[in-house]
N, C-alpha and C positions, 0 to 999 in steps of 0.2 A: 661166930660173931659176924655180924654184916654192918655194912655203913648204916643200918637205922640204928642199930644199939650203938653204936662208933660215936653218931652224931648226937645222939638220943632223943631218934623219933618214936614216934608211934605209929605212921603210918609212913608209907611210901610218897612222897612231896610229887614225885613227879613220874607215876604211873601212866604209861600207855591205854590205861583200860579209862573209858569214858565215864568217870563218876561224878555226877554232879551234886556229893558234895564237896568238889573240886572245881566247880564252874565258878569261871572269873569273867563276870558281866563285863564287858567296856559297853563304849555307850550304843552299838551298832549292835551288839549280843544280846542288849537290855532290848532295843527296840525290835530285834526279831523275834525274843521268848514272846513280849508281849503283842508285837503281831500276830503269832499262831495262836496265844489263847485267845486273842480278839476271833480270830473268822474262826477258831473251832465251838467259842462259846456261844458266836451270834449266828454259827449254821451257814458260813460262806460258801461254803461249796469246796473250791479249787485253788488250793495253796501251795507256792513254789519258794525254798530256802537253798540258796545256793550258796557258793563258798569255794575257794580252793582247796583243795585237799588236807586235810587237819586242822581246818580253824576253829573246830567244836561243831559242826551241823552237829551231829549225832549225842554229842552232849548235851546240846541244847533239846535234843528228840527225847532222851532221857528223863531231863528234868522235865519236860512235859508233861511226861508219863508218872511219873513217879509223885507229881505234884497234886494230878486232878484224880479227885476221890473216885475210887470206882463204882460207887454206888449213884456218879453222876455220869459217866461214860466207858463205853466199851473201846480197847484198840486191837486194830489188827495189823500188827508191826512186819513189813518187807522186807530182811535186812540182805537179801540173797536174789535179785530181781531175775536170773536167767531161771525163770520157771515159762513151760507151755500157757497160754490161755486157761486150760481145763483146771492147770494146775494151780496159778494165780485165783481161781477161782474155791477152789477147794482147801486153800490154806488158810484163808478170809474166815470160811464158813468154822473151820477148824478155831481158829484163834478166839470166832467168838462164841466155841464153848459149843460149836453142833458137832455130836461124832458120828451119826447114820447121815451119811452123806449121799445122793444119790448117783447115781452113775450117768443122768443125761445132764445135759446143758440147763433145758428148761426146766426141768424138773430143784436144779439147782438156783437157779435165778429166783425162783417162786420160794424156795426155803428160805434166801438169803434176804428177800423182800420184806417175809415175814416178820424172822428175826430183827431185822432194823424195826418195822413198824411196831414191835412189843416193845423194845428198848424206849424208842418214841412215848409210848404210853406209860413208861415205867420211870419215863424223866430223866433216858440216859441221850448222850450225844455219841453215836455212832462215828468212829473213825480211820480212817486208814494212813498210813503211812509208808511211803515206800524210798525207803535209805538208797542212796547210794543208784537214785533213778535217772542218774546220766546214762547208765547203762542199758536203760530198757532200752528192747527193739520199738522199733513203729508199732506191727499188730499189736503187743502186747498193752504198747503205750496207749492204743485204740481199744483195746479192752477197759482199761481203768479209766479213759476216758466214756465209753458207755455204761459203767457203773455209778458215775454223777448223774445220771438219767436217773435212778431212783430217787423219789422225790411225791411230795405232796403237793397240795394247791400252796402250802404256805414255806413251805420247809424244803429243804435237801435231806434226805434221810442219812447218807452219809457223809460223811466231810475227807478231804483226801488231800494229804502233804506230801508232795515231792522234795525227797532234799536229794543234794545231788552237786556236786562240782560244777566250774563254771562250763563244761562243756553241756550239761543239759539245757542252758539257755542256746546252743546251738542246733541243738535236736528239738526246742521249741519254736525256730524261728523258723523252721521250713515251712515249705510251702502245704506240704501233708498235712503238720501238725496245727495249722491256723483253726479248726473246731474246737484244741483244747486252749489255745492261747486265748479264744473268745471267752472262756470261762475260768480265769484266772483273776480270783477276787483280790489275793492278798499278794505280792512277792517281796521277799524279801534277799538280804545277799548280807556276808559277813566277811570281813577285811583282814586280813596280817594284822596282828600286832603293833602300834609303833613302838619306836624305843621307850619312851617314858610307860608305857604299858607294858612290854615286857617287863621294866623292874619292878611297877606293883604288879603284876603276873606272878612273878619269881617270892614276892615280900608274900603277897593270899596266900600262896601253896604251903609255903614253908609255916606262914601261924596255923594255916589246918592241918597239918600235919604235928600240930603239937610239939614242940623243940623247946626246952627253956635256951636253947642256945640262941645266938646274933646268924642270922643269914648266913653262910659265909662266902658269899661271892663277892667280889671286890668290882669296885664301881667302873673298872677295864674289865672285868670279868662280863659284866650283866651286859655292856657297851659290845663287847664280842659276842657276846650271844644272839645279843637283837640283832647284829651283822649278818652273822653266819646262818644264820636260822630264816633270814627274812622276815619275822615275824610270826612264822607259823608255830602256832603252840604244841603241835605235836614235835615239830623239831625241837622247840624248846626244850621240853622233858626228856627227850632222845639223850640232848648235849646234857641237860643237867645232870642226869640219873648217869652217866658213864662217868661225869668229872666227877663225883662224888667215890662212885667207885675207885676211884684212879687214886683222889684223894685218900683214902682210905688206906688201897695198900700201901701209898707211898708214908703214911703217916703222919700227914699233915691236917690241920683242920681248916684252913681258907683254899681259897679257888682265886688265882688272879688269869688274868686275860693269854699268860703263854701257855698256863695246864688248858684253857678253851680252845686253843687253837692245836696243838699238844692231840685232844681228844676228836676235834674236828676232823684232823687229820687222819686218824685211825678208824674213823666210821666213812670216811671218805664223802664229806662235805667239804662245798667250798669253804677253805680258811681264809685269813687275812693277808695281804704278800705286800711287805715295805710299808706297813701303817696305811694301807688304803683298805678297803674292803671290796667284795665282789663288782665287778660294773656287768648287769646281765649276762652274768654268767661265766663271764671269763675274767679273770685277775689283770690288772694293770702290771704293765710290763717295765722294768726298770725306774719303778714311780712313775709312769706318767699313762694317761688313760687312754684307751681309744678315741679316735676321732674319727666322725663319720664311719666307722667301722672298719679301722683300721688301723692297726697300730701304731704312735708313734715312733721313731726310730731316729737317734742319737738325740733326743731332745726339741725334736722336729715334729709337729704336727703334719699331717696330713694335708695333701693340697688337691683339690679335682680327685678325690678318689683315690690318688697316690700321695706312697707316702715320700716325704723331703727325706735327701740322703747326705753326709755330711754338709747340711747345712744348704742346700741347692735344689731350690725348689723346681720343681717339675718345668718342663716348656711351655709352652699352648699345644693343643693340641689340632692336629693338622686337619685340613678338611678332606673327605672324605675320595677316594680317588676311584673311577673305574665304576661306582657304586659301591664300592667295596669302604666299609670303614678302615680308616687310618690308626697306625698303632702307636700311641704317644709316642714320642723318645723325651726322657730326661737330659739335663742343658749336659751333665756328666751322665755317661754311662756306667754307673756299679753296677755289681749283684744283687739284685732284685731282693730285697727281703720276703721272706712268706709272711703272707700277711693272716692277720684271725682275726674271722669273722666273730661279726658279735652277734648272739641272738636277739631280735624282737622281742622286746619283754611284752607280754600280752595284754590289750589294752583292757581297762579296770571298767569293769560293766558298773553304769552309773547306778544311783543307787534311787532306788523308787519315790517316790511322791510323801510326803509325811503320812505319816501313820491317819492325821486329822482328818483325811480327807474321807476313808471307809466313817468315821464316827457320823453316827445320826443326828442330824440337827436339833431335835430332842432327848434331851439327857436322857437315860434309862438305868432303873436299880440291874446290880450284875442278876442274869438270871438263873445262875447255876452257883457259883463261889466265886470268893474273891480273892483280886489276886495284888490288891495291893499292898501288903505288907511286905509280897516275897522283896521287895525292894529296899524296906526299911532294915536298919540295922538290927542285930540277933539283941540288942538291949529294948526296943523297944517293942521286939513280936515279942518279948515274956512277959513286957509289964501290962 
């Protein structure tokens, strides 16, 4: 017996594996599915979905795929980018269904040509995708950028989505890379969780998962999760699927916020220390938080950098003698506390332009399928 019979699920609530029929839309997840099917459907060319690590890119890559009929597009899915040139090149050809491959370049480029332009004729939208493209090298990244060279007078022959953590917007802002950032029709980016999203995060999984049972997280429970987790939804299912387990053996059937912290601790995430929660990265010390990057000490914030020691805040600091800088002295001399730094939490790449702005000033019927129902509730796509 395992916690799904325990609890009586039918599927796993909070699986690691990216299933979308597990995708829990927020409103920034809604508007990057439906920015990729906009520049894959209208033939954009060159699209970029970034994300922190875990926040769904690749689920949302999923339900992509899984959504558009294949009798209207072909994909050629990356999920492994440390490939050579030859070889990026040869798994393309592969995915979409060529298996006498040739052995030169040219010879490959003119096959791969082809094949898009039958697709084109056959009503399909040619695609590629490459997961997890913060990692591409340059050459390579310069390869997939001279494959959006194939193209018609009217059309791009294939369309191509980088999804990739926020560092491939660092590898797109060098100076190298400005040929592909020129051809970047759509980008989008997807955010942490908030708290009130974590709990309907946590309420989606658990009704797909089938339960006649109540949630059983308790409302410190869901509160520590969205803490300890950040928001990220793969932490989320991390923390949830161990507490249940934990729950299980211990044979109880709710989750309050000390078994989250309880579990936090034993996966080795930051937990919660004295009812505060993480401050980038490092825990508030004795209840009371950093200040300017420093911690306070006996109930003393930080003054100039230093921190105040029973109660006695720092001198001025002296000018500077010889050329040589001057070394503070505090008004009392104690023992110096060690101090902890705090990390720079990274700042939050802003988020694109409205989606309105790609739309045509003339309406247009969809020209491949439609994708407005995936939106509506599952009572009204049956009637």
């Amino acid at each position: 017996m395992s916690y799904l019979q325990y609890f009586a699920l039918k599927k796993s609530p909070f699986s690691l594996t990216p299933d979308p029929g597990f995708l829990f839309l927020t409103e920034k997840h809604r508007e990057a599915l439906a920015g990729l099917l906009f520049a894959v459907t209208h033939r954009k060319g060159f699209m970029v979905l970034t994300g922190e690590a875990g926040t769904g890119k690749t689920t949302l890559v999923q339900k992509l795929l899984l959504s558009t009929p294949m009798t209207r597009a072909q994909f050629s899915v990356i999920v492994n980018p440390a490939l050579s040139r030859a070889e990026l090149l040869e798994t393309i050809l592969m995915d979409f269904g060529e298996r006498e491959i040739p052995a030169s370049k040219p010879l490959r480029l003119v096959l791969l040509k082809n094949l898009l332009l039958r697709a084109q004729r056959e009503g399909k939208t040619s695609v590629l995708v490459v997961d997890e493209a913060h990692l591409l090298q340059g050459e390579l990244l310069e390869e997939v950028r001279l494959l959006s060279n194939l193209e018609t007078t009217e059309h791009k022959l294939l369309q191509i989505v980088l999804a990739g953590q926020d560092e491939l917007n660092s590898v797109l802002n060098s100076t190298a890379m400005r040929p592909v950032r020129q051809r970047i029709a759509v980008k989008m980016h997807i955010d942490p969780l908030t708290d009130a999203e974590v709990r309907r995060y946590l309420q989606t999984r658990w009704a797909r998962a089938d339960s006649p049972r109540p949630l059983p997280f308790s409302e410190e429970a869901m509160r520590a999760i969205g803490q300890i987790s950040g928001g990220i939804p793969r932490l989320v299912n991390v923390i949830c699927d161990a507490a249940l387990v934990n729950a299980y053996g211990t044979g109880v059937t709710s989750v309050d916020g000390t078994q989250i912290e309880e579990v936090a601790r034993d996966l080795g995430l930051g937990a919660i220390t004295n009812g505060h929660s993480p401050m980038n990265g490092h825990a508030p010390v004795n209840g009371h938080a950093a200040v300017n990057g420093h911690v306070a000490v006996n109930g003393h914030a930080a003054v100039n950098g230093h921190a105040a020691v029973n109660g006695h805040a720092p001198a001025t600091v002296p000018a500077p003698v010889n050329g040589h800088p001057a070394v503070p002295r505090l008004a009392v001399e104690p023992a110096v506390p060690e101090f902890l730094p705090i990390e720079r939490k990274q700042e939050v790449i802003a988020i694109p332009a409205a989606l309105e702005r790609y739309i045509p000033s003339k309406p247009e019927s969809p020209r491949f399928w439609k994708i407005g129902t995936w939106f509506k509730p599952a009572q009204q796509r049956n009637q």
